[in-house]
N, C-alpha and C positions, 0 to 999 in steps of 0.2 A: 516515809517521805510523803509530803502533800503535794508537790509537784514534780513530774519528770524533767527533771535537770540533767538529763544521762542520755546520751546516744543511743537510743533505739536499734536495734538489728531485728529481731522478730517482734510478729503479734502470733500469739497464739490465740485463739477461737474456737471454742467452744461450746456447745449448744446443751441444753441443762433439760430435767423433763422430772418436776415434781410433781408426785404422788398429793396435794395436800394447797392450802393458800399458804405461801410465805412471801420475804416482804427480801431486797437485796439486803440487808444486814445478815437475814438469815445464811442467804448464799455465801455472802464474802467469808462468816463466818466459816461456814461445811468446809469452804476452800483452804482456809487457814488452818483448822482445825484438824482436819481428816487428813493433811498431806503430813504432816508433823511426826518428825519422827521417824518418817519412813526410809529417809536416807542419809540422815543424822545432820550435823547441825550446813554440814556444805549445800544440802537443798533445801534446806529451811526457810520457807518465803519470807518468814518477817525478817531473817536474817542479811537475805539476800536482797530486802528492799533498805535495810538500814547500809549496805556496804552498797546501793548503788546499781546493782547487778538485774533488779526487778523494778517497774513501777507501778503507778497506783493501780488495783486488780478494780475492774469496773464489771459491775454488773446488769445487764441491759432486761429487763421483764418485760417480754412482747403478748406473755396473755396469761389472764389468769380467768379461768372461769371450768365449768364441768368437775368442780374441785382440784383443778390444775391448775397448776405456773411452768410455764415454760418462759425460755429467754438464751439470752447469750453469757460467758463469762469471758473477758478480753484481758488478758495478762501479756504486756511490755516486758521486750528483755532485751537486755547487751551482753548476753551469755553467748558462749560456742553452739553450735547446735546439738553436739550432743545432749548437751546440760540442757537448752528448751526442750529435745524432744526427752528428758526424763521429766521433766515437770510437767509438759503436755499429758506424757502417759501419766502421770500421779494424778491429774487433777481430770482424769479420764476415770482414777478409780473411785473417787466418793461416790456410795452410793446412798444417803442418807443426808436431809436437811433439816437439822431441828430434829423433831419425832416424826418427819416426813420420809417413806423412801423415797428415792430420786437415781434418773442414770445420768451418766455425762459423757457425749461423744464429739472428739475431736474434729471439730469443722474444718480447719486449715492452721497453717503455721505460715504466715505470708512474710518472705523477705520482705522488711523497709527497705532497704538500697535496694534493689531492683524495679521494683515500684520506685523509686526517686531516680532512680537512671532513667526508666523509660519515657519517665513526666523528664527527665531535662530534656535528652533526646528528641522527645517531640514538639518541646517547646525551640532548642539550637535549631529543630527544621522551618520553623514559622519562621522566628528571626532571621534566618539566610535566606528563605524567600523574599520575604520583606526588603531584605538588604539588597539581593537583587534586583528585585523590581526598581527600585530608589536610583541605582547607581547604574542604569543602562547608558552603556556609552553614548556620547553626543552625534557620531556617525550611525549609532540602532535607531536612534530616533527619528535620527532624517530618514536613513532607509525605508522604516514604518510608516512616518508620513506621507511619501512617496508612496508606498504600497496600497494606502490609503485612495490617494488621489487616482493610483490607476482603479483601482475597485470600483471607482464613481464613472468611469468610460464603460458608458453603457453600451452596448450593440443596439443597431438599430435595424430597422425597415426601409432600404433606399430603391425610388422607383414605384413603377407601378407592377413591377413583379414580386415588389416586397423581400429585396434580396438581402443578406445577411449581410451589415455594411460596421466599419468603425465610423466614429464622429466626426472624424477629419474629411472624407470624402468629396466633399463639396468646397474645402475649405483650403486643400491640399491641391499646390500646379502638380503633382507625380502620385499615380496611382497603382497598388500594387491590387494584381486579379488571384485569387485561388479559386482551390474549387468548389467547398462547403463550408457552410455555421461553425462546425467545429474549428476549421484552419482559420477563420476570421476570429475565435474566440482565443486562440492560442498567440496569434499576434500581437491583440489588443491588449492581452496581457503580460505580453513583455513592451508595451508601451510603442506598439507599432498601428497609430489608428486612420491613417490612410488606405486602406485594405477593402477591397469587396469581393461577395461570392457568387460563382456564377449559377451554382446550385443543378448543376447535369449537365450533361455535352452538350447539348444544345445551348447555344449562347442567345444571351437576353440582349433584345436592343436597347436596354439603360446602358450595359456593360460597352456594345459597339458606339454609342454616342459618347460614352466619357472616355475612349480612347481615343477618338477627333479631338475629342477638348484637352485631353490630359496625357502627360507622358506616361505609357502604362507599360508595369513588365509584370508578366505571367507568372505569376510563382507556381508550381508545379507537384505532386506528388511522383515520386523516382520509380514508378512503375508504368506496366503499359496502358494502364487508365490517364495519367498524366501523359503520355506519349497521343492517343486517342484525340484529349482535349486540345493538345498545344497544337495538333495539325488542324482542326476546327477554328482556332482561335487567329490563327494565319493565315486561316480564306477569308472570313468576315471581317477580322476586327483589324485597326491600328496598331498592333503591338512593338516596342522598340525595343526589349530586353526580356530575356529569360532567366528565370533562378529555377534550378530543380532540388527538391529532398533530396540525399543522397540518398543512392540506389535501392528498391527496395523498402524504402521509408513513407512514412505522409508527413504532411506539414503539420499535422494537429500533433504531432507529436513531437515534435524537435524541441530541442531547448535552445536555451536562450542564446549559448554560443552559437549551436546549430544554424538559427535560424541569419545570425551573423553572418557567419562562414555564406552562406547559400546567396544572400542577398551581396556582398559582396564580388562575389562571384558569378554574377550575373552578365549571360552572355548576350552583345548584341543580335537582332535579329535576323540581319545582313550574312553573320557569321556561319549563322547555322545554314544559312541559304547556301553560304559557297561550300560549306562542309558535305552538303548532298548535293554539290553538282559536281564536287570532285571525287565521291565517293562511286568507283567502277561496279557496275554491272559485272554478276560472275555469267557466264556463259554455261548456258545447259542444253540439252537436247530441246527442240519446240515444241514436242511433247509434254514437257515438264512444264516449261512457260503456259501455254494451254491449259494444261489442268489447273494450274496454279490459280487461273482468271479467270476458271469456270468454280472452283470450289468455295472463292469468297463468300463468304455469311453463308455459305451450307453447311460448315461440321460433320463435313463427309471426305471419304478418301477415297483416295486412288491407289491400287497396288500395281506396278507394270513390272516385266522382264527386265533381262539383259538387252533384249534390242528394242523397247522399248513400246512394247505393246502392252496392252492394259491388262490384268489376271482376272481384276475383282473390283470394286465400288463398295464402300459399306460405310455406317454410320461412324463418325470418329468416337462415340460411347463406347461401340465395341470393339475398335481397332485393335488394343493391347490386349486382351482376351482371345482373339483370333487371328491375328499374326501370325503363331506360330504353327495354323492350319496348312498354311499355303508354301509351297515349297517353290524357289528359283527367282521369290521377290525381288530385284535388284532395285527399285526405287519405292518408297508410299511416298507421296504428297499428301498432304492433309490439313484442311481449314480447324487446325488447332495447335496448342503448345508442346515440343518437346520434352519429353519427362524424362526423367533418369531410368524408370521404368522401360517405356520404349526403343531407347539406346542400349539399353541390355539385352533385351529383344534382337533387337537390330544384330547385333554385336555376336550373338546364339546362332543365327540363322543367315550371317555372312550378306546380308542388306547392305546397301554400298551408299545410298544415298537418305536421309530425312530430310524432306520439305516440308516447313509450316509456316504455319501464321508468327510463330515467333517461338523461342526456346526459353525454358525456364531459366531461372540463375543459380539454381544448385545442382545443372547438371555438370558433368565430367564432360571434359571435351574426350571423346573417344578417338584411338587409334584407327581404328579399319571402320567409321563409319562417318560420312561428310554431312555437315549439320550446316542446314540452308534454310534462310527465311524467305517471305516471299517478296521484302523490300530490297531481297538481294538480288533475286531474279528478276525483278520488273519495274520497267518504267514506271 
């Protein structure tokens, strides 16, 4: 046959290594010649290229020099594999080309269809990107372009304390306060660009003059740093509404519902006013009140008795480490936070009372010990 008109299934390849100069006639010939016979007329190549079964044997010379030829031999087949791998191993055994000796070693038997799957396969993956990209619904598009257009709402520098502001600020009658760059950048990007930051407790007099001019509600982080800020923000500034993170949370991190829910949810300022005038003082020994208004910003404690006399003083560092020195504690007060630690303690050593600056959120409310902040005890 002069041309492969037949379904290909393997190539066999082959790598050739003559002793001598010869020319591909020579080779094709050794191929034809030497296999012959060896397994009678069923693997007969010329046999097997006149019914179909083989095509044109090509032979490739990639160098001839040193009195060498070396090259490839490439032989087509629509055989089972068993049949290519005995004609692979036949044309494995010539060892003579012309009057040259020569070896021949099997380089590969490459599936076509497998090679032609993986070329479709990676070719159906382009086309379905392709098709993809082309056929993006008419609502991805808008979405994206929106996306777009928030990406262009830059952050800016508003003021002369250069505070971390959205584009809207000056442009917006209602303004929302947080507390840092990051919660001004989480905003902006859920398309909320009337937003400024007040960038530490300490409030900036840009932030107190745009709450004269503008209706401003405090957006808040749900911890005691947002509690810290929003009592500062209530002596100085104008403020008409609160939003807080849920508990526990900061603003820079909420999502987009989140941030929904919280601004929605935003409590007059009035409200929160009557919520601590209605909220009762519990009643303690004046001991306890005392120490409570002497320990602020010290991070020191107090250990007293059952009648109320003082045992010990010591840094609240080492309070939980030395605790359980002291026998007949019936109260600590302490300019610090309730740990789950120290109510364990407490709860050990039959401790009746903790006073602090405020109690963590993952402690256990305990049975036999009363957990008191110092907003409870004092005016």
């Amino acid at each position: 046959m002069t041309s492969q008109s037949f379904a290909v299934k393997y190539v066999i390849k082959a790598k050739f290594e003559v002793d001598g100069i010869v020319e591909k006639p020579d080779v094709i010939g050794a191929v034809f010649g030497q296999t012959e016979g060896l397994f009678g007329t069923e693997f007969d190549l010329r046999e097997l290229q006149k019914t179909g079964r083989i095509g044109r044997i090509e032979v490739e010379i990639s160098s001839q020099r040193d009195n060498k030829t070396t090259g490839t031999i490439i032989i087509p087949t629509s055989l089972d594999k068993v049949s290519t791998a005995i004609i692979a191993a036949s044309v494995e055994s010539i060892d003579r080309v012309g009057p040259c000796s020569a070896r021949v070693t099997l380089e590969r038997i490459e599936d076509v269809r497998e090679t032609k799957r993986k070329a479709i396969i990676e070719r159906a993956k382009e086309i379905l990107h392709k098709w993809s990209l082309e056929t993006i619904p008419e609502t991805e598009e808008i979405f994206r372009e929106v996306s777009e257009i928030l990406k262009m709402a830059k952050i800016r520098e508003y003021g002369p304390e250069k505070l971390p502001a959205g584009p809207e600020v000056d442009s917006a009658k209602e303004i929302i306060i947080v507390e840092g760059r990051a919660d001004v950048i989480n905003l902006v990007k859920h398309g909320i660009y009337n937003v400024i930051a007040l960038e530490g407790v300490r409030i900036p007099e840009t932030v107190i003059k745009l709450t004269r001019e503008k209706e401003a509600t405090a957006f808040l982080d749900g911890d005691h740093g947002g509690d810290l800020i929003l009592k500062e923000l209530l002596q100085v500034a104008n403020i008409k509404y609160v939003a807080r993170a849920p508990r526990g949370k900061e603003v820079e991190d909420l999502t987009a519902k989140e941030i929904e829910e919280a601004l929605r949810n935003k409590v007059p300022v009035e409200e929160i006013s009557e919520r601590k005038k209605r909220r009762k003082k519990i009643l303690v020994p004046k001991n306890i009140v005392e120490a409570a208004e002497s320990l602020k910003g010290t991070l020191e404690a107090i250990l007293f008795d059952d009648k109320m006399e003082q045992i010990a003083k010591l840094p609240v560092s080492e309070l939980a480490d030395r605790l359980r020195e002291f026998e007949g504690v019936n109260t600590v007060v302490f300019d610090g936070i309730i740990t789950q630690r120290l109510v364990d303690i407490a709860s050990e050593k039959n401790i009746k009372y903790l006073v602090a600056a405020r109690i963590s959120e993952v402690v256990k409310q305990p049975l036999s010990v009363n957990l008191l902040t110092f907003d409870d005890i004092l005016e």
